[in-house]
C-alpha positions as CSV (number, residue, x, y, z in Angstrom):
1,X,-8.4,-3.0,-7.0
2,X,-6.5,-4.5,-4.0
3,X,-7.3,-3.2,-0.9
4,X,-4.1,-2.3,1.3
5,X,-4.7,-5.2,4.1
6,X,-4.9,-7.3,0.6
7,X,-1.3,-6.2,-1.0
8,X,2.2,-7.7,-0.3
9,X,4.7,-6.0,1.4
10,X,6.8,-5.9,-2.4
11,X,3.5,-4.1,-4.4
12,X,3.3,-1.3,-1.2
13,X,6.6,-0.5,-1.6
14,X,6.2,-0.6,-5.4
15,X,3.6,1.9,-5.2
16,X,6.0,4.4,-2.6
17,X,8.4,3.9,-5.0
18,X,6.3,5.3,-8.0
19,X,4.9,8.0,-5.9
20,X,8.4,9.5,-4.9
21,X,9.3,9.2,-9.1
22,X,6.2,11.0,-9.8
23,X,6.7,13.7,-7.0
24,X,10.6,14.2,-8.5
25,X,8.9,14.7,-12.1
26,X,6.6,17.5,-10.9
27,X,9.4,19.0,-9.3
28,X,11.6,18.7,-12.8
29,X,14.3,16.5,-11.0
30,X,15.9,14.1,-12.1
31,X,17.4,12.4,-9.0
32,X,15.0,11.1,-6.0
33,X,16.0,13.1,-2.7
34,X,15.1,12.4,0.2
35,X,12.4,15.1,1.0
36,X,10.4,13.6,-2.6
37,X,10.8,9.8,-0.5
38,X,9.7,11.6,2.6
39,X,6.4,13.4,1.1
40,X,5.9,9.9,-0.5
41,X,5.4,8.2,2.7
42,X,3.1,11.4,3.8
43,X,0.6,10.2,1.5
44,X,0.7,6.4,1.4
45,X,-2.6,5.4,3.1
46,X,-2.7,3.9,6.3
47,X,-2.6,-0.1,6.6
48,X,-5.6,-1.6,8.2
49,X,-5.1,-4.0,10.8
């Protein structure tokens, strides 16, 4: 597994992407709003620089 200073710009976003889908399906929706996108970035871990 990829650290996140090793992963592209495309797979982070791929992975927030996934995690606001996954947060939506615990929910029962079926659309993505915009408090499921903003718990999403609430648990993306931080980039190390």
């Amino acid at each position: 597994m990829k650290s996140n200073k090793d992963k592209t710009k495309e797979q982070l976003i791929e992975e927030m992407t996934e995690m606001r889908q996954r947060i939506a399906d615990l929910e029962n929706g079926d659309i993505i709003k915009a408090h499921h996108v903003a718990e999403a970035i609430q648990y993306r871990p931080r980039r190390m620089v």
